[in-house]
C-alpha positions, 0 to 999 in steps of 0.5 A, a space after each residue: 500500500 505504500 509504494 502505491 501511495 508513493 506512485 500516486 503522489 509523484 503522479 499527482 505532482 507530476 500531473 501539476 507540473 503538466 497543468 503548470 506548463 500550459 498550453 506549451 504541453 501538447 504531447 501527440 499522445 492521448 494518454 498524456 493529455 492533461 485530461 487522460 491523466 487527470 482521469 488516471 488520477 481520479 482512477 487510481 484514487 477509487 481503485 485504492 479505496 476499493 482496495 481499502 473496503 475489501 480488506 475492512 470487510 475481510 477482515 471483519 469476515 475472518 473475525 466472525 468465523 473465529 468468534 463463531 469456531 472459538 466456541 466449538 471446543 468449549 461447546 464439544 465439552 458441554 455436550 459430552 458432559 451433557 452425554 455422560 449423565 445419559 443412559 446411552 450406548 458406551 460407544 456413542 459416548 465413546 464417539 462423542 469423546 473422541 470427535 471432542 479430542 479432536 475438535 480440541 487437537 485441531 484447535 492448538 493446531 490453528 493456535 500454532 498458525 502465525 497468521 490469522 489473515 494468510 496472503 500467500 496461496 499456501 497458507 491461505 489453502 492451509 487456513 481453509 482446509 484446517 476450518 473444513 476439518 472443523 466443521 467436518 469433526 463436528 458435523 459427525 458429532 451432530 450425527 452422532 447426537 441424531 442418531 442417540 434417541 434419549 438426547 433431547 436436552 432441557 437446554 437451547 443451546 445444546 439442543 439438536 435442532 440449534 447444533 444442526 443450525 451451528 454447522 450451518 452457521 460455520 459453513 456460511 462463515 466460511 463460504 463469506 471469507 472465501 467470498 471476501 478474500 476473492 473480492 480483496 484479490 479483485 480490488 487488488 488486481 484492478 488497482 496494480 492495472 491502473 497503477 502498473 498496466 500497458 497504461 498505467 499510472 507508473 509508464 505514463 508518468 515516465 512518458 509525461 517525462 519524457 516527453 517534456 525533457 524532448 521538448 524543453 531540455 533535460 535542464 530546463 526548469 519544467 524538466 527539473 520540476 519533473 525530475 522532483 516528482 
């Protein structure tokens, strides 16, 4: 983000050396009229902003898929205790237990992950599957729970209907991360266009350059204050 703030700046001012020329800047060019450039600005400022939103609305996409999955561990533990003082199969307790160690091992292991918001393709891949292992370990516990006759507790929370309703929930956060990091991806890719493409903000200014110190001199004040921006 920097670097492009800094390409914007040495834009901007190159743009105002342009305007300060006058009707002496007549480039052949119509990408470095003073009209196409000043679009190219306005452009680049909006491409920014864009970039700005997304990353606010992924970041708030990470934060409530990890509220949501940090209370998986606790809530697997609350249902096993709700378990054991029923009068169930040993093997369905068993299960119960065992999909509840699990969720609990899978959580250290994300603990151990340095990076809550991955960048790279790598990680970013790491973060999704170690998410989709969650809800799997947890949705077989919810069938487990289905498929146990005498478990209908008094409590909301951990009743069937809502736990069926949570994978539900942990899954759509999921998918709305996805969704906001591929918007991040688009405002960035959009942005780098205006900034760095064929016509972009950082050839253009090198042309506009250019094209002054033919005109007027390598050494000429005009090309100076060019040199400056």
């Amino acid at each position: 983000m920097n670097s492009t703030i800094r390409t914007a700046g040495s834009f901007d001012k190159v743009l105002a050396s342009c305007k300060q020329i006058g009707e002496r800047y007549q480039p052949k060019a119509t990408e470095l009229s003073i009209a196409a450039m000043s679009d190219l600005f306005e452009r680049s400022q909006q491409t920014m902003k864009a970039v700005i939103t997304k990353q606010a609305a992924h970041r708030i996409a990470i934060f409530n898929r990890r509220e949501s999955f940090d209370e998986l561990p606790g809530l697997a533990v609350r249902i096993a205790r709700m378990l054991s003082t029923l009068s169930i199969p040993e093997d369905k307790l068993a299960a119960i237990v065992s999909l509840k160690n699990q969720l609990r091992a899978s959580r250290r292991k994300k603990r151990e992950m340095p990076n809550e918001e991955p960048v790279a393709e790598q990680k970013r891949g790491a973060s999704i599957r170690h998410f989709d292992a969650q809800i799997r370990i947890f949705e077989k516990m919810v069938q487990v729970l289905k498929a146990i006759g005498g478990y209908d507790p008094n409590e909301a929370d951990l009743k069937l209907s809502t736990l069926q309703s949570k994978v539900a929930d942990l899954q759509s956060k999921c998918q709305a991360v996805v969704e906001a990091e591929a918007a991040l991806d688009d405002a960035r890719t959009k942005r780098d266009q205006v900034f760095h493409g064929p016509k972009g903000m950082t050839r253009t200014m090198r042309a506009a350059k250019d094209y002054v110190r033919s005109v007027f001199g390598f050494a000429s004040p005009e090309a100076t204050r060019m040199t400056k921006a």
